[in-house]
C-alpha positions in Angstrom: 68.5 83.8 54.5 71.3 85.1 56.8 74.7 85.8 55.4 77.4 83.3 55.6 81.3 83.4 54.2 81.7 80.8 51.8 84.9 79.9 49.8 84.2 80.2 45.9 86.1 77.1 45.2 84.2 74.6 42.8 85.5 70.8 42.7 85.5 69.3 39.4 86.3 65.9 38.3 89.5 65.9 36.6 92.5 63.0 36.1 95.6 63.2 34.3 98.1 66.0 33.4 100.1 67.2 30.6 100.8 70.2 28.2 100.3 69.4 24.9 97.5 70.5 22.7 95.9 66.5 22.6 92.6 66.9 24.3 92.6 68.0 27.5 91.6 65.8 30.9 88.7 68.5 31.2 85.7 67.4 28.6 83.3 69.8 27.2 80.7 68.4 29.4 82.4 68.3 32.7 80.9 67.9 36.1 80.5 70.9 38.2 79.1 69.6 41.3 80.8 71.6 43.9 81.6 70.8 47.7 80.9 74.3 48.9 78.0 76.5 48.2 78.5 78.9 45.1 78.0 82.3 45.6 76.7 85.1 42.6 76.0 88.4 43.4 71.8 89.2 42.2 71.2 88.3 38.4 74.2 87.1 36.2 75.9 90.6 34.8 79.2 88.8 33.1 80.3 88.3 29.3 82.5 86.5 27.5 85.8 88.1 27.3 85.5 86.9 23.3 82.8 89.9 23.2 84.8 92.6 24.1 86.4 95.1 21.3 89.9 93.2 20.6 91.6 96.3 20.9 89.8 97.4 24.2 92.7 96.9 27.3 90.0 94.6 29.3 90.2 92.8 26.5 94.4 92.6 26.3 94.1 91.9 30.3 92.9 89.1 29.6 94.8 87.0 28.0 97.5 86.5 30.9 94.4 85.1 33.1 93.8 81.2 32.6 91.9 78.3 33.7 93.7 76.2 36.4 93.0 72.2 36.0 94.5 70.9 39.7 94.0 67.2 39.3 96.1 66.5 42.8 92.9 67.5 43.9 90.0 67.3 41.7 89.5 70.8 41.1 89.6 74.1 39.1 90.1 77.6 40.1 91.5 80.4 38.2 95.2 82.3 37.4 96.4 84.6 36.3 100.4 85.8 35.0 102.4 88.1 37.2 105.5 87.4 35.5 106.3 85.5 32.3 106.8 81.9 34.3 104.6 82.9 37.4 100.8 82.8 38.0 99.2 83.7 41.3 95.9 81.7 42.9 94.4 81.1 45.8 96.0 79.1 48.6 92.6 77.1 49.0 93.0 75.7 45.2 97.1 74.9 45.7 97.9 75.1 49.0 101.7 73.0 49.1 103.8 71.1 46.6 101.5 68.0 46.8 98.6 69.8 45.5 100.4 71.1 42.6 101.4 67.9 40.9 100.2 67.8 37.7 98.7 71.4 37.8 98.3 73.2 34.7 97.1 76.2 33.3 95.1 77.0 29.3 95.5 81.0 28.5 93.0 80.6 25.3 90.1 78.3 27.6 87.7 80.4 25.7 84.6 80.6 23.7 85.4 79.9 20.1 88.1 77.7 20.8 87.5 73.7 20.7 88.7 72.0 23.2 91.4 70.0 21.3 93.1 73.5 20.5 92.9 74.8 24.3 96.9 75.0 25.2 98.3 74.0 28.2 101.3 75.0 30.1 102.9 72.9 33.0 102.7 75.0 36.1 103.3 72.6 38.7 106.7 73.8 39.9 105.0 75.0 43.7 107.2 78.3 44.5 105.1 79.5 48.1 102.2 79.9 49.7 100.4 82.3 52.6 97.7 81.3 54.6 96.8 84.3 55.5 96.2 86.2 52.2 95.0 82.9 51.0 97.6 83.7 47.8 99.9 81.2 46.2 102.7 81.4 43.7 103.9 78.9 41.1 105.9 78.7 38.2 104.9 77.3 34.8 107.4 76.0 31.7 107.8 76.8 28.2 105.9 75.2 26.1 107.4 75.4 22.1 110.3 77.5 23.6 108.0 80.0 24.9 107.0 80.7 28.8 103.4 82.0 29.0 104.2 85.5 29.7 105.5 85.5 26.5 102.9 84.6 24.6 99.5 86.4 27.0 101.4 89.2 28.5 101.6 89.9 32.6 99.4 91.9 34.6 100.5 94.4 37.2 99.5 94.8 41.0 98.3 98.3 41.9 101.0 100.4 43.9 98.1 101.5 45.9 94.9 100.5 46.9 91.6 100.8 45.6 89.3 103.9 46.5 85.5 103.6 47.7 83.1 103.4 44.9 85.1 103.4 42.1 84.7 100.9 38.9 86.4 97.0 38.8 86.5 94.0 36.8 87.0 90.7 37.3 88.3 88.1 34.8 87.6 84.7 35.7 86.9 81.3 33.9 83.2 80.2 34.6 79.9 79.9 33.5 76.6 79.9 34.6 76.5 75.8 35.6 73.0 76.8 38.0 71.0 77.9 34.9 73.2 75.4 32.6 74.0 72.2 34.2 77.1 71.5 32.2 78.3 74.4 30.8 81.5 75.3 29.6 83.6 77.4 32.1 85.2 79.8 29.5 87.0 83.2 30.4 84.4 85.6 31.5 84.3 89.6 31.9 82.5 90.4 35.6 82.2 94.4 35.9 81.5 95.9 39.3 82.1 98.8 41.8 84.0 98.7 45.3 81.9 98.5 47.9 84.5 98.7 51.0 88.2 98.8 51.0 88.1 98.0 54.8 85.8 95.0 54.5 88.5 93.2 56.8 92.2 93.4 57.5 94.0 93.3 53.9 90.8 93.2 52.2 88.1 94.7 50.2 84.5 94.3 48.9 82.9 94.6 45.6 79.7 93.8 43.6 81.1 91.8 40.2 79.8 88.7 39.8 81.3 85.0 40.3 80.7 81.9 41.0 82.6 78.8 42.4 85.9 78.3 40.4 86.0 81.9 40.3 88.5 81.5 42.6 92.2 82.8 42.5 90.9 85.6 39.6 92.2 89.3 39.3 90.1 92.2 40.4 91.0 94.7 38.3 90.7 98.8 38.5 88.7 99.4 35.7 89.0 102.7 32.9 89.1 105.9 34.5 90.0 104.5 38.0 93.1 104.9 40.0 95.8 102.1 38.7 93.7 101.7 35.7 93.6 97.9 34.3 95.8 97.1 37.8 95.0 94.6 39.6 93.3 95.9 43.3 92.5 92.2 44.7 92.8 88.8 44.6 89.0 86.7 44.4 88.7 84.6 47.1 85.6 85.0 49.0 82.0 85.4 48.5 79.7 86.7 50.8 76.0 85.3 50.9 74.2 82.6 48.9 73.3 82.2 45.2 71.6 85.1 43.3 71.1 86.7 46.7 70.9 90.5 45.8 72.3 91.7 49.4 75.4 89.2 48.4 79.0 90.5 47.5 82.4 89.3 47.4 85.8 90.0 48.6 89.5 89.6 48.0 93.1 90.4 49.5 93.8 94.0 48.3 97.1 95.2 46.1 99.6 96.1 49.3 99.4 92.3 50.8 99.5 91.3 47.3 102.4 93.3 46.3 104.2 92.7 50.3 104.0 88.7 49.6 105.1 89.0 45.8 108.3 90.9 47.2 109.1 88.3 49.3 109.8 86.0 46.6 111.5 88.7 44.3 108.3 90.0 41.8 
């Protein structure tokens, strides 16, 4: 099969909007029948972020990445914190003020957790968007007198960008919905190498594993890297088709991220 660029953007049904901790608009058993093809790189090599050593740093990353219900538009995508009222996604999953009505994001979407004690945070205040980086901004509210950041922490955007070769993570909320038709799309753990830090303009390549709805997640420099637990990318693109093994993925690298983030003060 020849390679083709695909968006990892999965389209769920979802209605409604809210923050409180009543059962959320997004059942258990939620349909995952995406528009776009989904994209995994060879066999599934991801865990649940519930698996790994609660005082390991992957494991405090990611707390300040959450599960993005965007009922404006029937979908789900990923988020994650860069400041204590701020997450960043992709622009394909909010891309203007219309299609973040009723947005919200739940930091503790994880296995373990029921879903009528997932927590929600408003974060439908649109802040800006780029196109190019396929990168948006917007802000969430308090929820008991507490802003997100607060509560999950922030991660931090690498000052530099990532080197050839070297270990990454991702942290992204999915499951495995070819094997399991209806499976629960908790926070997972994706580890990888980069493959090219010139896969395109502002962009590099890497190996973890995702699938559709993986969008807007963190690539992270993993332990003993350069910028450590920083984040090196932004998810956004797959490369290939399901469990292809020549297949890989791609996001926008720190310095766009950081360059964009400046412009609205982070």
């Amino acid at each position: 099969m020849s390679l083709k660029i695909v968006r990892a953007f999965l389209v769920v049904g979802l209605t409604g909007c809210g923050v409180s901790e009543l059962p959320p608009d997004v059942p258990d058993a939620e349909s995952l029948a995406s528009t776009e093809a989904e994209v995994i790189v060879g066999s599934v090599n991801w865990s649940s972020v519930t698996s790994l050593s609660s005082t390991s740093t992957e494991r405090t990353r990611s707390k300040a990445v959450g599960y993005l219900s965007i009922p404006a538009v029937g979908s789900r995508c990923t988020a994650w914190l860069i400041a204590d009222d701020k997450v960043v996604t992709n622009n394909h999953c909010i891309g203007s003020s219309s299609e973040a009505v009723g947005a919200r994001v739940s930091f503790n979407y994880e296995d373990g957790v029921a879903s009528t004690s997932r927590i929600w945070y408003d974060c439908s205040t649109f802040v800006r968007t780029w196109t190019a980086e396929d990168m948006t901004v917007v802000q969430c509210k308090a929820l008991n007198g507490y802003l997100p950041g607060q509560v999950y922490g922030k991660l931090t955007v690498a000052s530099g960008n990532a080197v050839n070769g070297s270990a990454m993570y991702i942290i992204h909320q999915n499951c495995d919905y070819n094997a399991t038709p209806g499976c629960v799309p908790t926070k997972k753990y994706s580890p990888g190498s980069v493959l090219n830090t010139n896969w395109s303009s502002n962009e590099l390549s890497y190996n973890a594993d995702t699938l559709g709805g993986s969008s807007g997640s963190p690539v992270l420099a993993a332990s003993g890297a350069t910028s450590a637990h920083s984040v090196i990318g932004l998810h956004h693109v797959g490369v290939g088709s399901n469990y292809s093994t020549s297949s890989y993925n791609t996001g926008v690298e720190a310095s766009a991220i950081r360059a964009r983030l400046a412009e609205i003060g982070l």
